[in-house]
C-alpha positions as CSV (number, residue, x, y, z in Angstrom):
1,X,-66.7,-52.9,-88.0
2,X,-69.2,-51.4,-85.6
3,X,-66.5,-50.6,-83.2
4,X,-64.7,-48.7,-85.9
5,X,-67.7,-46.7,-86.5
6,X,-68.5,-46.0,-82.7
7,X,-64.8,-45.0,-82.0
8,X,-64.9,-42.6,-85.3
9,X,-68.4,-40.6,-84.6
10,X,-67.3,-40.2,-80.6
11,X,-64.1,-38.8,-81.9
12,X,-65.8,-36.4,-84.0
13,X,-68.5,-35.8,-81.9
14,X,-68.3,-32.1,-80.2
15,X,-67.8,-32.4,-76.8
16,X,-69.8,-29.3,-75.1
17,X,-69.7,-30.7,-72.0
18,X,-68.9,-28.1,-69.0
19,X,-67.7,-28.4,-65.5
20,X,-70.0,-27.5,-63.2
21,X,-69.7,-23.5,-62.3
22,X,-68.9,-23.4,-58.4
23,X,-70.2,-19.7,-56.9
24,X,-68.1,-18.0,-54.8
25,X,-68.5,-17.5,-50.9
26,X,-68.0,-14.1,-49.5
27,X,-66.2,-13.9,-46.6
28,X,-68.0,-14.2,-42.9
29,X,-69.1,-10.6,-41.6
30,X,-68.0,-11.7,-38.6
31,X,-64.1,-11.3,-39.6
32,X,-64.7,-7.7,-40.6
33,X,-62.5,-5.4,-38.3
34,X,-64.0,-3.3,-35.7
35,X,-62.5,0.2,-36.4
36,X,-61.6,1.7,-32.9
37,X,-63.0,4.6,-31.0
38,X,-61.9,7.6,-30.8
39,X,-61.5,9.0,-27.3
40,X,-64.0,11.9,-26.6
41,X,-62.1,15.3,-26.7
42,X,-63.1,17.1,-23.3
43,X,-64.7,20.3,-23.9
44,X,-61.2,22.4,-22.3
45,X,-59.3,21.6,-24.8
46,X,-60.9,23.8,-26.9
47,X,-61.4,26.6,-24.3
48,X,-59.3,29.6,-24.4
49,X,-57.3,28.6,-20.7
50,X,-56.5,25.1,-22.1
51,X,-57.1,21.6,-19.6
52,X,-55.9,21.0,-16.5
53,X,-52.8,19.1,-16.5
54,X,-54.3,15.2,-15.7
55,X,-57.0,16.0,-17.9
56,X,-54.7,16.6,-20.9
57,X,-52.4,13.6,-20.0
58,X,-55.8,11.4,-19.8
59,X,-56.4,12.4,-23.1
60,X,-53.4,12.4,-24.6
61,X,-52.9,8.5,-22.8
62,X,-56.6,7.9,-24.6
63,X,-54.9,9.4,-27.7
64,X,-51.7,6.8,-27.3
65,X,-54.1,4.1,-26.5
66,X,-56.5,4.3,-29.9
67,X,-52.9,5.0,-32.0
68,X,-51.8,1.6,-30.9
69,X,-55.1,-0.5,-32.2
70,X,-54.5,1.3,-35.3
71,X,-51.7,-1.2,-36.4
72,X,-53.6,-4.3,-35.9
73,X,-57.0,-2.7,-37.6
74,X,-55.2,-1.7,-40.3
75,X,-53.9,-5.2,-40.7
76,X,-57.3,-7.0,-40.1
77,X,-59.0,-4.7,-42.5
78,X,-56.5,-5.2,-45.3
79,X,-56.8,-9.2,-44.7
80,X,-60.5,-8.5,-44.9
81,X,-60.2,-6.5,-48.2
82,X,-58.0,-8.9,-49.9
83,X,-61.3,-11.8,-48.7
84,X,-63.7,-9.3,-50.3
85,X,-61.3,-8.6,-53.5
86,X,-61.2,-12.4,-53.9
87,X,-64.9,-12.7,-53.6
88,X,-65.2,-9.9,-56.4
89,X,-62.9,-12.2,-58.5
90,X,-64.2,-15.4,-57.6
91,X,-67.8,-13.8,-59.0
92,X,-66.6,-12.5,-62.3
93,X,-65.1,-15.8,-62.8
94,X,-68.6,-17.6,-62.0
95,X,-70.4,-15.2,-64.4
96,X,-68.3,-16.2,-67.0
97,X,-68.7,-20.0,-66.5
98,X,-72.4,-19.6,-66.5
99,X,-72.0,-17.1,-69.5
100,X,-70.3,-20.0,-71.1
101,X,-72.7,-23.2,-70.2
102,X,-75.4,-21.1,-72.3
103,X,-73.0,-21.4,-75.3
């Protein structure tokens, strides 16, 4: 009889037990993108006679040059977003499982 009466108050015993809320890493600074440099506009360009012709073409090869590591930033700093974006969610998710061990 005893074991009948265990069995029946753990079945109707509430259960409030919660797993354990995990907190969410953010990602390591260390992957964030470095955003490439302009090159420095020489000061002719501006001028009213214009650059020399191998000062233009260095800039304009400095211009190429930074267009180029665009692609790849761009792709790095969306990978690094969708880390961050994750981290965002990952934290709303552990506020909610805290919220809900007070409970």
């Amino acid at each position: 009889m005893s074991r009948t009466v265990l069995a029946a108050l753990l079945l109707l015993t509430p259960v409030t037990a919660h797993a354990a809320c995990t907190a969410p890493m953010p990602p390591p600074a260390s992957e964030k993108p470095v955003k490439p440099a302009l090159p420095q506009k020489p000061a002719c360009l501006d001028a009213k006679g214009g650059c020399p012709g191998w000062e233009a073409y260095t800039y304009n090869d400095g211009i190429k040059a930074y267009n180029a590591q665009l692609g790849p930033y761009r792709t790095g700093a969306e990978a690094y977003a969708r880390k961050l974006k994750a981290y965002a969610d990952g934290s709303v998710a552990y506020a909610n499982c805290e919220m809900q061990s007070l409970q």
